[in-house]
N, C-alpha and C positions, 0 to 999 in steps of 0.2 A: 339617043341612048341616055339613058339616069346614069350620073355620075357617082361613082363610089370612092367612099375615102374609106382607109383605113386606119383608124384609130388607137393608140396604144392607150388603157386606160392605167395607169398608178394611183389607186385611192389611196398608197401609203398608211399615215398612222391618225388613230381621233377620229374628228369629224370627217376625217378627208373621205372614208368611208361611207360619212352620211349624206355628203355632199353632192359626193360625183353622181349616183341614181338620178336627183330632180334633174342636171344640168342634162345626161342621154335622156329624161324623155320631153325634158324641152327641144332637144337633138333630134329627136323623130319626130314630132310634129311638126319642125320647119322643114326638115325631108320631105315628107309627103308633101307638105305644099310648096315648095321650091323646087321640086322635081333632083332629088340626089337622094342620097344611101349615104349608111355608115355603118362600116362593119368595124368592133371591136373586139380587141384582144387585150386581156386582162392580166396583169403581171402582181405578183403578191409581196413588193420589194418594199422593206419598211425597218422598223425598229424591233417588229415580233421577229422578222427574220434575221437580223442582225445576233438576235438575243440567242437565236435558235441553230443558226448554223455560221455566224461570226462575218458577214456579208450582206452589205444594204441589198445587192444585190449581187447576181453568180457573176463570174468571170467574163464571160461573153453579153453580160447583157446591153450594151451599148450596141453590138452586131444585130441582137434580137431587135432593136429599136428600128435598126438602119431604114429597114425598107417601109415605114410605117409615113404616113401623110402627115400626121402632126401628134402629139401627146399632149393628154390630159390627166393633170395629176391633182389628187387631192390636197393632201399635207403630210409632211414629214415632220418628226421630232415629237419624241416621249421620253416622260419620266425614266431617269435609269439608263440610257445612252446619251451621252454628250454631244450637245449641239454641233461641237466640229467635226462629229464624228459621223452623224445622220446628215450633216453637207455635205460635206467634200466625201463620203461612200456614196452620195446618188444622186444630188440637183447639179452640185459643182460639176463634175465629169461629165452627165448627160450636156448642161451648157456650153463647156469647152469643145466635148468629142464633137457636138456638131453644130459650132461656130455661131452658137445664139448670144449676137456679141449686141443685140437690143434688147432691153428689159423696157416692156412700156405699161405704162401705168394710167391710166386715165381715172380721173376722179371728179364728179357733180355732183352737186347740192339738189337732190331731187324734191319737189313739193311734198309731202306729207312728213320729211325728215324734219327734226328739229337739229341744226348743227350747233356745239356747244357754244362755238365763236358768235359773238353779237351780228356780225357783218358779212358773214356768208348767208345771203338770200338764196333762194332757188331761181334755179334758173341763169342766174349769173356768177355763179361759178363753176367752171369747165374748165378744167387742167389737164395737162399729159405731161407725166416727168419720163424724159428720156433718158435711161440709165445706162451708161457702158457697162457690158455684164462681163465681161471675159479679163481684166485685166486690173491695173489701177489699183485699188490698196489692196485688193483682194487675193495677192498674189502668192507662193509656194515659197516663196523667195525667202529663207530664214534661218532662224532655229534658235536653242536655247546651247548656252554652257555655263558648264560649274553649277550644273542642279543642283538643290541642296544645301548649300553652301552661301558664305554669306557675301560673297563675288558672284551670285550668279547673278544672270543677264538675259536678255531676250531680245532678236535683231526682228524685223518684221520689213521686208524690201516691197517699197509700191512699184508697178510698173509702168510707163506709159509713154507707148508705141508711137511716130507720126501717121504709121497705118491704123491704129483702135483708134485714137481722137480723132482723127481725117472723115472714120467713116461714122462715127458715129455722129457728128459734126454735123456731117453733111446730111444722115438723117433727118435730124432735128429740125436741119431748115428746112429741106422738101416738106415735112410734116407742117410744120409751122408756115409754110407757103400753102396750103392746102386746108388750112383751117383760118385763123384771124389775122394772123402776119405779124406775130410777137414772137421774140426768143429770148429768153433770161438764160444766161451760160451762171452757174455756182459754180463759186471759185474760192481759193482762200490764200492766194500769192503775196497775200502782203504776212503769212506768215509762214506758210511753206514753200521754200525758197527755189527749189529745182521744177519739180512735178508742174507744181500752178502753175507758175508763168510759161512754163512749156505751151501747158494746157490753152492758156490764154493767148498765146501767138497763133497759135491752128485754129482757135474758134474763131480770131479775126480774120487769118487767112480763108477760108472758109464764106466766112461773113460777105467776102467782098465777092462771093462766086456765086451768093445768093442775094442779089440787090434790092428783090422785091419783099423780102422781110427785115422790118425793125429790130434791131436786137440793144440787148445792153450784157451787161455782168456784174453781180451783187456777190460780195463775199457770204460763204456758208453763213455764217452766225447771226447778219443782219436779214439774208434771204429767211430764215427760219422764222423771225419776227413777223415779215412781213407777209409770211404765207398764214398767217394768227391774226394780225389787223389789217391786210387787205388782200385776201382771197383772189377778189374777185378781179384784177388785176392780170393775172397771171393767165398764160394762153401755153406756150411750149414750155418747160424747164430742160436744158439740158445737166447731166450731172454727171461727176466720174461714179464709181462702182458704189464706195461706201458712201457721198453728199448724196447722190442718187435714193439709194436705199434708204436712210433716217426720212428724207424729205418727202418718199410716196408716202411712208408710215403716216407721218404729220399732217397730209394733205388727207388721206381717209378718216384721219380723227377729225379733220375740220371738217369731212362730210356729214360725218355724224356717226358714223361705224364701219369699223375695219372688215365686219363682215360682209358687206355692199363692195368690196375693193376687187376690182382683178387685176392679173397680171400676164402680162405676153412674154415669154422668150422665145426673139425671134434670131431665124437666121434669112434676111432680106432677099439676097440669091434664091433661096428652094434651093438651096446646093442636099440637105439637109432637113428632117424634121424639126417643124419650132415648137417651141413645149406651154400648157396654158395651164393659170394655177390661182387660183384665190391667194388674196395674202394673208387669212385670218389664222393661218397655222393649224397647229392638229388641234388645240382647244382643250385639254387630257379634264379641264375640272369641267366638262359639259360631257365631254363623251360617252355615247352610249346612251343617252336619253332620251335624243329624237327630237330635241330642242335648235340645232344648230340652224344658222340663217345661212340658206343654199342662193343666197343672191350671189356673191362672189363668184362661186363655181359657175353658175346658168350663165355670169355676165363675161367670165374667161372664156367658156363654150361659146358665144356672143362672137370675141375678137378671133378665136381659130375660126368661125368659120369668114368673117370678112379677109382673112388670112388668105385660107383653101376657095374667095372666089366669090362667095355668097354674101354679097355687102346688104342686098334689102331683107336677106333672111336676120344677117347681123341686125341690123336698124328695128326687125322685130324685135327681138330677144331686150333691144333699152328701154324701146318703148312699151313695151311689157313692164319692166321692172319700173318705167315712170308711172304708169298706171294702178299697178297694184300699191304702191306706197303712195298714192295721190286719189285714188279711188277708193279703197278698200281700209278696213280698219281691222284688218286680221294683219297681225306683226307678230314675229318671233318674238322669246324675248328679251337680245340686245338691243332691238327699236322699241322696247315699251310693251311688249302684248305677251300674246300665253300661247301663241299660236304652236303646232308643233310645225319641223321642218316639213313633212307630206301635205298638213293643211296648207300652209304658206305655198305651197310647189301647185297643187289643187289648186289653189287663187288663180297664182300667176296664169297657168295651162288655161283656166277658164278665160281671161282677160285676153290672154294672146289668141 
């Protein structure tokens, strides 16, 4: 029997719209030839709707998700609604309500990119930043008083659990055992006094349950350097929520562009739908042009479905995107060309 998944699509706001199209029908042609289905349901939750009836999304839509195999979301965030306001109403809650407490990020140097960094080669550089997503600076924990006033104040509480670092921890090494056998834990203990060194006693603890991986730990600020002069170095990263997030950003600029980047939020169990998403944002000064680079989105599609099972259909979808940007001289154009996003998606479709 053909296996079917069900798909929740969120194109969201921008390009995320132009995006998501190439990445389902690179989605159907690994179907038909991996032997599986995918049926999608498309949900209209964004910043027009926020504008329009005061809700990233309805009351229940987290319930509407529940029963769905995994989600595919475009981007969120426009002009005119507040960044905190288009998070924490629709990525923030969907992550929490179903416990995608991994954000993975994988980033190569593919041949035909030019990376701005002198020392990222192709081919040797292969990174994956493991990010705790549910927890750590990112937390609800706060508030302001005496607004307005010239005593006011702003508290902002991180959190950090020995169940989030435990499992994310342990993530990182199973993953890093199963690719080169390196792990860099980002830290910053020697100037945040509680959190870190928490953090740093669980990644050793940890460390010693996972013997067949090398590991060390570089504080944020020196790690950031050294992901700019030596790239090619780096195999796993693990990171809390917010060193996590600056450092995927940093390692797709060392790719060459943030459009090529994807991103997994997972929930490891299947207790749960894990959510997959480009990180190149809505993009508002492109949108609507037909210009946007659909690598991101096709290479998020890519990691749901090694997710949902399909790891050689996965390994098509990279090898795709290594050949169209190593074969081919049709580039959108944030890599240098004029192409539009349909041409670009046509290339790829042709190569795969």
């Amino acid at each position: 029997m053909t296996t079917n998944h069900r798909i929740a699509l969120i194109p969201g706001d921008g390009i995320g719209a132009e995006v998501l199209p190439p990445a389902q029908r690179v989605l159907d042609v690994l179907g038909r030839r991996h032997g599986f289905s995918l049926s999608y349901t498309s949900y209209d939750w964004s910043c027009e709707r926020y504008l329009r009836e005061g809700a990233m999304m309805p009351a229940d839509g987290i319930d509407q998700l529940r029963d769905k195999d995994a989600i595919l979301l475009g981007a969120v965030g426009y002009p005119g609604v507040p960044d905190h306001v288009s998070l924490w109403g629709l990525l923030i809650p969907i992550r929490r309500s179903f416990r995608q407490y991994v954000n993975l990020r994988p980033v190569r140097v593919f041949e035909g990119i030019d990376s701005p960094v002198r020392g990222a080669r192709p081919g040797e550089v292969d990174i994956v930043v493991v990010r705790e997503n549910v927890e750590g600076e990112y937390s609800e924990i706060g508030g302001r008083l005496n607004q307005g006033t010239a005593e006011e104040l702003a508290v902002q509480e991180a959190v950090f659990t020995r169940a989030g670092v435990t499992r994310i921890a342990d993530y990182a090494f199973s993953l890093a055992a199963r690719r080169r056998g390196g792990l860099i834990s980002a830290t910053k203990s020697n100037g945040i006094i509680h959190t870190m060194p928490f953090w740093d006693e669980l990644i050793a603890e940890r460390a010693a349950e996972h013997p067949g991986v090398t590991w060390g730990q570089e504080h944020i600020d020196a790690l950031a350097a050294k992901f700019v002069l030596d790239p090619a170095r780096f195999d796993v990263v693990v990171a809390s929520n917010l060193f996590g997030d600056i450092l995927s950003d940093l390692a797709a600029a060392v790719a060459g562009s943030i459009g090529i980047a994807p991103a997994a939020n997972l929930n490891p169990e299947r207790d749960f739908p894990s959510m997959f998403e480009p990180v190149h944002g809505s993009a508002p000064d492109i949108a609507g042009q037909g210009i946007a680079n659909p690598l991101g989105a096709i290479w998020s599609a890519g990691l749901m479905l090694d997710h949902l099972g399909h790891p050689a259909a996965a390994r098509d979808i990279t090898d795709a995107i290594a050949s169209v940007l190593a074969k081919s001289e049709i580039r959108t154009r944030d890599l240098g060309g004029s192409a539009t996003t349909a041409e670009f998606t046509d290339k790829l479709i042709e190569l795969l």
